[in-house]
DOKOLGU-73209 format. One record per atom (N, C-alpha, C): x, y, z; residue number from 0; residue in one letter. Coordinates in nm, 3 decimals. Layout:
% DOKOLGU-73209
SITE;X;Y;Z;NUM;a
...
//
This chain:
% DOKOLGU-73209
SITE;-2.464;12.221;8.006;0;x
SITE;-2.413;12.135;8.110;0;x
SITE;-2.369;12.222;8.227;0;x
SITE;-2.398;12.210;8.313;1;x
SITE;-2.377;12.253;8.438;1;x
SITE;-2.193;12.220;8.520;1;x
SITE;-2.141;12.331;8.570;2;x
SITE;-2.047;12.330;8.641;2;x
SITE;-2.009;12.209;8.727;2;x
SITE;-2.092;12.174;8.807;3;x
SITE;-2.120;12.055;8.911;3;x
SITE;-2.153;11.951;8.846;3;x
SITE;-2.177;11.927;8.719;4;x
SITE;-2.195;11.771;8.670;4;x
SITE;-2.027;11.723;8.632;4;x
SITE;-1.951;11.831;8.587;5;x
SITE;-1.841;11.798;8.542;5;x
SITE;-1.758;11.775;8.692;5;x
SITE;-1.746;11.805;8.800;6;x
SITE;-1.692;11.795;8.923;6;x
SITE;-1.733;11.683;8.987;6;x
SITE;-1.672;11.590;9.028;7;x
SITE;-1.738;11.450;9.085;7;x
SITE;-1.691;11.477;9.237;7;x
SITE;-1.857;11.521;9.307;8;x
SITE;-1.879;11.536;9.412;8;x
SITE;-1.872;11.370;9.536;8;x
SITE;-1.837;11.325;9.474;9;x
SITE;-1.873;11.148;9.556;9;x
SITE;-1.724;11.062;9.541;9;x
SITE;-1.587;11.126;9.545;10;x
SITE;-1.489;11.068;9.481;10;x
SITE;-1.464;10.902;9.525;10;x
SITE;-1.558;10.907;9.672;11;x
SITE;-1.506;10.754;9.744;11;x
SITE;-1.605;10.603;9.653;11;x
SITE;-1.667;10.651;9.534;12;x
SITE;-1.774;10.598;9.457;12;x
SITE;-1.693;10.534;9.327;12;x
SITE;-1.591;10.574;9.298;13;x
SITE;-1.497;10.595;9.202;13;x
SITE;-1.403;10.447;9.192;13;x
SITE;-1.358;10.379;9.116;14;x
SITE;-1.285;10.315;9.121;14;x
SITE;-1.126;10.318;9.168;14;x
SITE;-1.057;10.226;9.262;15;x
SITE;-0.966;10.268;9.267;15;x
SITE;-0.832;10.338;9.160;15;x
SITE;-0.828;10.246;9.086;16;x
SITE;-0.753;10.292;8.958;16;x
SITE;-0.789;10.465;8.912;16;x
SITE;-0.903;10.454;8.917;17;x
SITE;-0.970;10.591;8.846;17;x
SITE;-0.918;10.661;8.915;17;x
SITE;-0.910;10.667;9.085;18;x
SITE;-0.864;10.778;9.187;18;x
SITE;-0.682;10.780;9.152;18;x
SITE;-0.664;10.680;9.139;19;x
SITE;-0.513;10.681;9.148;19;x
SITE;-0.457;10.762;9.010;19;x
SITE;-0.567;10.747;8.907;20;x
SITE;-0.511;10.817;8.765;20;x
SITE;-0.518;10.937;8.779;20;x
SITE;-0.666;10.985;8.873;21;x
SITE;-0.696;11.132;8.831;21;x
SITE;-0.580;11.216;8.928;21;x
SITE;-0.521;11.122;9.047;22;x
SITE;-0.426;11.200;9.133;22;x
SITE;-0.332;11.187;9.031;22;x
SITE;-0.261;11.103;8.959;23;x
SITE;-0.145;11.131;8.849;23;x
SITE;-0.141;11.251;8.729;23;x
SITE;-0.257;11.261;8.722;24;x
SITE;-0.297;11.344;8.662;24;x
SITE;-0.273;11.450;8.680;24;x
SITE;-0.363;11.513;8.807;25;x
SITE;-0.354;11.608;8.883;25;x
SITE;-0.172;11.670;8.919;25;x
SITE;-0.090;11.570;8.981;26;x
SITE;0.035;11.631;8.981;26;x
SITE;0.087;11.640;8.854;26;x
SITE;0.073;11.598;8.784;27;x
SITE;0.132;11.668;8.616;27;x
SITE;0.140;11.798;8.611;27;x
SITE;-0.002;11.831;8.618;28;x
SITE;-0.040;11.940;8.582;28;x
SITE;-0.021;12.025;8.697;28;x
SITE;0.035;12.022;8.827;29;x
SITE;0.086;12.101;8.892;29;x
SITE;0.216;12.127;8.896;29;x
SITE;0.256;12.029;8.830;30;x
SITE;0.413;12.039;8.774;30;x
SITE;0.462;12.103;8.687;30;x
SITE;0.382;12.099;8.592;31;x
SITE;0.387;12.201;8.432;31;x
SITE;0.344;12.351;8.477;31;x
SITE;0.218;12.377;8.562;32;x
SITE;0.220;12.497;8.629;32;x
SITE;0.332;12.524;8.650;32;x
SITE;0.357;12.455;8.816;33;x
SITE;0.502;12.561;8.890;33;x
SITE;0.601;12.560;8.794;33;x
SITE;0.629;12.478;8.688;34;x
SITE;0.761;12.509;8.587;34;x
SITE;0.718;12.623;8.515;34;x
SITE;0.602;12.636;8.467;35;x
SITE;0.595;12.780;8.372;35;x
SITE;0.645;12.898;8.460;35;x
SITE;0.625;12.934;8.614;36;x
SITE;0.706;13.030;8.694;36;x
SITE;0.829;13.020;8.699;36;x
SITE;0.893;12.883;8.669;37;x
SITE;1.043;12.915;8.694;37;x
SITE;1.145;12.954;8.628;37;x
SITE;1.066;13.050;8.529;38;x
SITE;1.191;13.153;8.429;38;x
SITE;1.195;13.264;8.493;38;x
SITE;1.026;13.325;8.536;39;x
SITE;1.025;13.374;8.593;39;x
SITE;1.099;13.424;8.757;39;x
SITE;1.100;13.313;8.827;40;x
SITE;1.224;13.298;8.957;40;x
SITE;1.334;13.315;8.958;40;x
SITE;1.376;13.238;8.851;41;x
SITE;1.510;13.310;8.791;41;x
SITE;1.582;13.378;8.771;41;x
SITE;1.522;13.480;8.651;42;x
SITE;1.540;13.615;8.648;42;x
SITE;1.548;13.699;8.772;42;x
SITE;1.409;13.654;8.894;43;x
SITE;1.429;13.765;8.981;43;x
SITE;1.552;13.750;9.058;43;x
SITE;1.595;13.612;9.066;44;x
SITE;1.660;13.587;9.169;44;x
SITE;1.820;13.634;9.129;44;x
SITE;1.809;13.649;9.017;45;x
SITE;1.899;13.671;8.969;45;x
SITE;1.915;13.806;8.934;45;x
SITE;1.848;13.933;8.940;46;x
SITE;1.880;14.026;8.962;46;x
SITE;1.886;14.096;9.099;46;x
SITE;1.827;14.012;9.191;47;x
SITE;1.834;14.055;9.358;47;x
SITE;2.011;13.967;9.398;47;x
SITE;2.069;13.954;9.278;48;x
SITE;2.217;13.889;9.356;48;x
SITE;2.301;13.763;9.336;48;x
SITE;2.147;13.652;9.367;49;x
SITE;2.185;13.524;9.393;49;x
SITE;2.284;13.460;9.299;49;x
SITE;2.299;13.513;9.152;50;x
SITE;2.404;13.457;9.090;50;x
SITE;2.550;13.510;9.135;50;x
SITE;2.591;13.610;9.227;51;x
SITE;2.680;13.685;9.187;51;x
SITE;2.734;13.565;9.371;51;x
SITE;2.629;13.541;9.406;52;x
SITE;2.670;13.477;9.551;52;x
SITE;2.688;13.366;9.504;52;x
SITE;2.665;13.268;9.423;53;x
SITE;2.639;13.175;9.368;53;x
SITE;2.836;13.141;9.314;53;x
SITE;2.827;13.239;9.257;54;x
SITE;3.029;13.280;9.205;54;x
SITE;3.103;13.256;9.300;54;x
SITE;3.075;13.358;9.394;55;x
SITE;3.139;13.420;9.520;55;x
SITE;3.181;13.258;9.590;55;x
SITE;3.097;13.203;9.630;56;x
SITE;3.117;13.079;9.740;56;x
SITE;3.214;12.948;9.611;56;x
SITE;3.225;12.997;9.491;57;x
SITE;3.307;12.893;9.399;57;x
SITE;3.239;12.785;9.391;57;x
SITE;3.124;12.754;9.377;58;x
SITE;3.011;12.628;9.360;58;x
SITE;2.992;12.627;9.188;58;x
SITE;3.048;12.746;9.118;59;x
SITE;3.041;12.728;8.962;59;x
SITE;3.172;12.645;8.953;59;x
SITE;3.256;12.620;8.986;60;x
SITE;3.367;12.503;8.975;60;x
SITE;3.407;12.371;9.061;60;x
SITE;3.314;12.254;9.091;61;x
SITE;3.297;12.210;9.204;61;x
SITE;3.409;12.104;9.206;61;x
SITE;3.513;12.105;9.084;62;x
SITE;3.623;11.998;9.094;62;x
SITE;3.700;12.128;9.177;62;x
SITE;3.730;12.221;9.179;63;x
SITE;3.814;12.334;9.219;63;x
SITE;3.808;12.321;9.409;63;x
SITE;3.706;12.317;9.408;64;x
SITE;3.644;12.338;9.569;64;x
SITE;3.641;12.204;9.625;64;x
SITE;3.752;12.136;9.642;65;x
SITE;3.721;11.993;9.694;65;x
SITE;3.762;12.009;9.843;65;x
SITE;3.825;12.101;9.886;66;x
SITE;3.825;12.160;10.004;66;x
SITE;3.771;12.168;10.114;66;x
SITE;3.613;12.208;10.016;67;x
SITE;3.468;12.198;10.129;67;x
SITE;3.431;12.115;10.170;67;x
SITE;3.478;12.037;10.038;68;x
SITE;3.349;11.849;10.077;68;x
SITE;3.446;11.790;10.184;68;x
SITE;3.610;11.834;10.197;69;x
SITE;3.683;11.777;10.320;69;x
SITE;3.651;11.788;10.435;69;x
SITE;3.521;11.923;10.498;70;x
SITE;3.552;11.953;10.561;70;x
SITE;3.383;11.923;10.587;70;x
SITE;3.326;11.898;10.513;71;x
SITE;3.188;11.839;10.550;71;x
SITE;3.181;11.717;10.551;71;x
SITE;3.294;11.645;10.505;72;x
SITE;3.327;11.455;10.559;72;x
SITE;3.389;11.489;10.710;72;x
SITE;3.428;11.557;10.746;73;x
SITE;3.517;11.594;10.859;73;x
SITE;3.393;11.575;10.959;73;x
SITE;3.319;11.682;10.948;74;x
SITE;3.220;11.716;11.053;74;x
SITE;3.111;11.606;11.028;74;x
SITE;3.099;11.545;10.961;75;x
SITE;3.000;11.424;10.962;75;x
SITE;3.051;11.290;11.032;75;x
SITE;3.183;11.279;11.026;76;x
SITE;3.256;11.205;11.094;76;x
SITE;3.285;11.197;11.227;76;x
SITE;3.268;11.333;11.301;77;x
SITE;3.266;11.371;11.448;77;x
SITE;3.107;11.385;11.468;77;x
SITE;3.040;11.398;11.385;78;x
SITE;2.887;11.375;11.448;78;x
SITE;2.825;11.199;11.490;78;x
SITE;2.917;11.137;11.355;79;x
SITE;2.862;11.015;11.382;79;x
SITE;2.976;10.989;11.509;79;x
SITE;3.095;10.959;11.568;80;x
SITE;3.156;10.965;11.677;80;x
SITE;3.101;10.973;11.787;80;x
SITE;3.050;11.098;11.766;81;x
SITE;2.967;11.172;11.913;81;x
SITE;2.831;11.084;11.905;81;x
SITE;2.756;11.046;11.805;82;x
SITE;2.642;10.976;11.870;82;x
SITE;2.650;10.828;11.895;82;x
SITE;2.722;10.757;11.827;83;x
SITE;2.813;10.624;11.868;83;x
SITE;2.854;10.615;11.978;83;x
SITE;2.904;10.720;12.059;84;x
SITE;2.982;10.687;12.194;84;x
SITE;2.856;10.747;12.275;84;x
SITE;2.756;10.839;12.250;85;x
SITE;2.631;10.856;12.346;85;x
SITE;2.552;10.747;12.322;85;x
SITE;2.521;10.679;12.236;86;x
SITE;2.436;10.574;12.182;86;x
SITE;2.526;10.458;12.324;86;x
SITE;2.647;10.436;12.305;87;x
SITE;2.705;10.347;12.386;87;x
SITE;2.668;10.344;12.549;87;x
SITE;2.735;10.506;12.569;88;x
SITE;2.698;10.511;12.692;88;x
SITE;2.575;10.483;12.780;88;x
SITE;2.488;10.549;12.709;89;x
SITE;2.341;10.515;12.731;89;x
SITE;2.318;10.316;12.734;89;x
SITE;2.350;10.310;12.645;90;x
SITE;2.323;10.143;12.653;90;x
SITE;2.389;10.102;12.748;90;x
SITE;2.553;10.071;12.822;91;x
SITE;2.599;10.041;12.937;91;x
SITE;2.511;10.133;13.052;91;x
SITE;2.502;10.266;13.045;92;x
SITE;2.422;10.313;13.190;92;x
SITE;2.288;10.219;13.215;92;x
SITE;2.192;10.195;13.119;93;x
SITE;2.013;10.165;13.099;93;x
SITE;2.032;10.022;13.038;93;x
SITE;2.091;9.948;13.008;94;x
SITE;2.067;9.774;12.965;94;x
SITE;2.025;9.741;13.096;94;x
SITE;1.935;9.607;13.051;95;x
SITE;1.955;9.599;13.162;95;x
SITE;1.826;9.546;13.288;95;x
SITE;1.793;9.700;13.300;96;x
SITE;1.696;9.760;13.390;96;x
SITE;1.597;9.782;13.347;96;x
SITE;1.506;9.751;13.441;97;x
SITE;1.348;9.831;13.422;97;x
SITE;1.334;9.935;13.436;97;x
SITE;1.268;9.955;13.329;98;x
SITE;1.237;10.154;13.307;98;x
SITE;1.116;10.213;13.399;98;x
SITE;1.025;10.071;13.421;99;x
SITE;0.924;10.164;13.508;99;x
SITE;0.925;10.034;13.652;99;x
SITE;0.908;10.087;13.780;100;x
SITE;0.895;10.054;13.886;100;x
SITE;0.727;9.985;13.911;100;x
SITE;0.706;9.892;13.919;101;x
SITE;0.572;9.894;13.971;101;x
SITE;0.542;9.948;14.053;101;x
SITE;0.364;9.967;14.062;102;x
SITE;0.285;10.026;14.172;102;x
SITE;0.287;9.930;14.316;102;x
SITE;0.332;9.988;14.456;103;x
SITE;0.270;9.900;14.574;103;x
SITE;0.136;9.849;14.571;103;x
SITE;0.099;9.727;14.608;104;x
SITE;-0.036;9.685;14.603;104;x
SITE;-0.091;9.769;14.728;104;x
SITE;-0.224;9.789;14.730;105;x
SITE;-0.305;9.895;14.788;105;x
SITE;-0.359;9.756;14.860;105;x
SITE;-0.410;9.713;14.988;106;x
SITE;-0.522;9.679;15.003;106;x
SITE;-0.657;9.719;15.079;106;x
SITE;-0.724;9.668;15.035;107;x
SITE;-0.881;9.672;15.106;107;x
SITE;-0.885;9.793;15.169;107;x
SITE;-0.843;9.793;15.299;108;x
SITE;-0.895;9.838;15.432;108;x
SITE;-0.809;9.978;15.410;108;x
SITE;-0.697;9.968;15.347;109;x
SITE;-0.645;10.091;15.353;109;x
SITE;-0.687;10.178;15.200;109;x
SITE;-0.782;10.145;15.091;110;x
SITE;-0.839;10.176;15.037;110;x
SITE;-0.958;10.232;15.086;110;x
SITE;-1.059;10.156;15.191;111;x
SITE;-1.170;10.218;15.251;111;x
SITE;-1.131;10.334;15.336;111;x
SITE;-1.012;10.341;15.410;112;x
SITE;-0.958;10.409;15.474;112;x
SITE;-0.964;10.548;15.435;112;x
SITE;-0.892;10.550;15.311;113;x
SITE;-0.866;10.662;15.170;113;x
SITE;-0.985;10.729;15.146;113;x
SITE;-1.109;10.679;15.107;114;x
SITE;-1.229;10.724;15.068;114;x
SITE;-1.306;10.730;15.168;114;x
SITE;-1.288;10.732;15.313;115;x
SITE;-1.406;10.735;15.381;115;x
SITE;-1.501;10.670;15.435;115;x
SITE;-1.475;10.549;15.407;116;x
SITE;-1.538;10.426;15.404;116;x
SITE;-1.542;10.300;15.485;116;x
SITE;-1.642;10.256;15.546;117;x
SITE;-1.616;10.100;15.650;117;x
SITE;-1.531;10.012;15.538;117;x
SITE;-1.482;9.952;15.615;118;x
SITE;-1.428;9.776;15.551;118;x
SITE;-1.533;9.741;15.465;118;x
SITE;-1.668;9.730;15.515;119;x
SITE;-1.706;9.637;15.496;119;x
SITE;-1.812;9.684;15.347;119;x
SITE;-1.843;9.830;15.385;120;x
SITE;-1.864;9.901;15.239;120;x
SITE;-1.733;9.906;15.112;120;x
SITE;-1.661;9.877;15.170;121;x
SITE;-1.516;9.913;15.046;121;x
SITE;-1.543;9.773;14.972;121;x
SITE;-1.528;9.611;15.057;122;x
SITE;-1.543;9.490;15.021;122;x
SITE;-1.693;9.470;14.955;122;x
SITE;-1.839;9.572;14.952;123;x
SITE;-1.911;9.548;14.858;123;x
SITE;-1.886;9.618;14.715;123;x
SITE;-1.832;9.745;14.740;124;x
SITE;-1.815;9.776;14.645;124;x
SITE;-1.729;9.741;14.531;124;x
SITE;-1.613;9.663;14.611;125;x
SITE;-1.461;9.566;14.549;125;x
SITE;-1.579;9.475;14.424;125;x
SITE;-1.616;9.387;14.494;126;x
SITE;-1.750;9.283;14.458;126;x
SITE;-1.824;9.291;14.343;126;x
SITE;-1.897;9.434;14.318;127;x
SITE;-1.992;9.466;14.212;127;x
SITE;-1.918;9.517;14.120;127;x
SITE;-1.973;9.516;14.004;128;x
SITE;-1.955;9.632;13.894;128;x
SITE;-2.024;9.752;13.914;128;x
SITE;-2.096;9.724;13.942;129;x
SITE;-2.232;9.885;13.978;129;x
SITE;-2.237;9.902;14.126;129;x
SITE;-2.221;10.003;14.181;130;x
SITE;-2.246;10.029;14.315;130;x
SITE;-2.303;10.180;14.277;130;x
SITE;-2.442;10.178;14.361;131;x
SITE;-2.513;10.350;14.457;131;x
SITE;-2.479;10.366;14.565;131;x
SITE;-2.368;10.454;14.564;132;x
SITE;-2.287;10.522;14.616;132;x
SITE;-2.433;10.637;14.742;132;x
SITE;-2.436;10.629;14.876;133;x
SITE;-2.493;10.707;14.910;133;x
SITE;-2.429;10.800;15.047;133;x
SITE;-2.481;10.919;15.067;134;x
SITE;-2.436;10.972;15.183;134;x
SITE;-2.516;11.006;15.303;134;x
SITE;-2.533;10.983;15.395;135;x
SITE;-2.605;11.046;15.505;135;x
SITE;-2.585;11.140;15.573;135;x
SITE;-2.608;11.149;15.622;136;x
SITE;-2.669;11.328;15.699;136;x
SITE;-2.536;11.373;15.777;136;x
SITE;-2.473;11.251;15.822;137;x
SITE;-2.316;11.308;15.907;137;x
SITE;-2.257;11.279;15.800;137;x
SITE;-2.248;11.229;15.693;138;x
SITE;-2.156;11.257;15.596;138;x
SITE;-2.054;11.099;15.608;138;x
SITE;-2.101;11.016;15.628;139;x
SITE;-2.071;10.827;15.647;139;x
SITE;-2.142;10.816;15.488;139;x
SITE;-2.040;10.699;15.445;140;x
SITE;-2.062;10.620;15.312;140;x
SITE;-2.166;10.511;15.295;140;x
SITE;-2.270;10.476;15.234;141;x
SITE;-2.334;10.389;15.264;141;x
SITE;-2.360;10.351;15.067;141;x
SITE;-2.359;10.198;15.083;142;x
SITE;-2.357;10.150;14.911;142;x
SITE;-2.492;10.055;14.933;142;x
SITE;-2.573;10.071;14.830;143;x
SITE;-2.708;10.009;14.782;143;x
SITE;-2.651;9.899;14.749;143;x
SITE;-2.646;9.805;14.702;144;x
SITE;-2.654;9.649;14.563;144;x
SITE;-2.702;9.679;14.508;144;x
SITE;-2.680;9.663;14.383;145;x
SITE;-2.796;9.655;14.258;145;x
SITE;-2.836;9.510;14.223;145;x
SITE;-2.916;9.508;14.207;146;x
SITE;-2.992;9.371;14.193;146;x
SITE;-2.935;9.295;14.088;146;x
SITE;-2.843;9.324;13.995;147;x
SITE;-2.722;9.237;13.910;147;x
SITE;-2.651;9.217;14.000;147;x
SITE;-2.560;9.247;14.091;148;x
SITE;-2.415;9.224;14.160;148;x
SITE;-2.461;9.086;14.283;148;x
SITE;-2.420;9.061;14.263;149;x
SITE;-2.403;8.887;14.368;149;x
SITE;-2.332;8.936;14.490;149;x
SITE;-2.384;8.895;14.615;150;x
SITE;-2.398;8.873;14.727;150;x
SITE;-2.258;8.862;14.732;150;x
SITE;-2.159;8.905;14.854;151;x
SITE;-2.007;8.855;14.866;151;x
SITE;-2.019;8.691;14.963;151;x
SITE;-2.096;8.684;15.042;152;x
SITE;-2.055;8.586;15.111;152;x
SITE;-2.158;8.406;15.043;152;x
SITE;-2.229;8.483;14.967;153;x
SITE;-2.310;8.325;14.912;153;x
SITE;-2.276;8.291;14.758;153;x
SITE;-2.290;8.116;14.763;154;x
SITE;-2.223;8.122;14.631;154;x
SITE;-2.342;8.046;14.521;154;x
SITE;-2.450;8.003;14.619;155;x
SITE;-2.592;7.951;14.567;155;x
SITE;-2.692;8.101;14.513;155;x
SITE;-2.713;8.027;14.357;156;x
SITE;-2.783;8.147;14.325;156;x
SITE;-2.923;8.221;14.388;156;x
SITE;-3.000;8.096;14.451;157;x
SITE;-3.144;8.142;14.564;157;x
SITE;-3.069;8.266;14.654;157;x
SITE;-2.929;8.215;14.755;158;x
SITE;-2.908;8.291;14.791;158;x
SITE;-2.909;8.436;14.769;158;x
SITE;-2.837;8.440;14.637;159;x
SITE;-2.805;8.577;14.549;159;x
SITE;-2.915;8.664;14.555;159;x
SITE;-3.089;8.648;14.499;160;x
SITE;-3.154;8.684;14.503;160;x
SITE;-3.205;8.729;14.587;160;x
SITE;-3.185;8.686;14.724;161;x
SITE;-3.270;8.690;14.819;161;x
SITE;-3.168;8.821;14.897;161;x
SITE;-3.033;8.831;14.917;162;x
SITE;-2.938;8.871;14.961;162;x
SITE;-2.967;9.034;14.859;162;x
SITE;-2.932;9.027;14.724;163;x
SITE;-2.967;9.140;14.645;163;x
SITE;-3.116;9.218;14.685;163;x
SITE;-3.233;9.156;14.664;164;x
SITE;-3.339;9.233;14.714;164;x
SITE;-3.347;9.290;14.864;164;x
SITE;-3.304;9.247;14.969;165;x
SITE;-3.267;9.257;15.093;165;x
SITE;-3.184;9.403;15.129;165;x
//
């Protein structure tokens, strides 16, 4: 039997259940691994010190040391304070109000203006979805129709056609 028959190369083929077992699976057995190292960790850590610091800070008697936990309710108590009264402030400064300003409306002429452009090229191009964009020789804007985009001033479709090929 081959290496690769036992490896299921296609896992998205698999039943869900099946995927969900073989991942249960899978962390087991990475669990029982990293525990077989941790006698090993131990020991080291424990001859580089960590037990003797472990003493030192009085965490081997934790009814003894109630001292600390006073003083880490203390400072949890001025943290929540401090963000309660910034949380506040902020809400009286910003309730309220709009966070973003709208844009000025732009129109037409001062859009053609912007790009270079007649009025009256800016208002075909407003018009179409597709515009050919062209330039001439002094460097003036000039726009094709494309034979989809409808005429601005007719609203009869003969017109359209006749206006587009034109």
């Amino acid at each position: 039997m081959k290496a690769e028959a036992i490896v299921i190369q296609r896992p998205e083929r698999q039943r869900p259940v099946q995927r969900v077992l073989f991942g249960f699976i899978t962390v087991i057995a990475w669990v029982i691994w990293a525990s077989l190292w941790l006698p090993l960790l131990t020991a080291l850590a424990w001859a580089i010190g960590l037990g003797d610091i472990y003493v030192q800070l009085n965490l081997g008697h934790p009814l003894q040391s109630g001292g600390d936990l006073d003083i880490v309710l203390y400072a949890a108590v001025i943290c929540v304070v401090i963000f309660c009264s910034w949380s506040a402030y902020n809400h009286l400064r910003f309730s309220g109000k709009q966070k973003r300003r709208g844009n000025n409306p732009v129109s037409t002429a001062e859009t053609a203006k912007a790009i270079g452009a007649s009025l009256d090229t800016a208002l075909i191009m407003q018009a179409q979805r597709r515009s050919v964009v062209q330039f001439t020789e002094d460097g003036f804007m000039s726009v094709t129709r494309t034979p989809l985009a409808p005429a601005l001033s007719s609203g009869k479709p003969g017109e359209r056609e006749q206006s587009a090929q034109g």
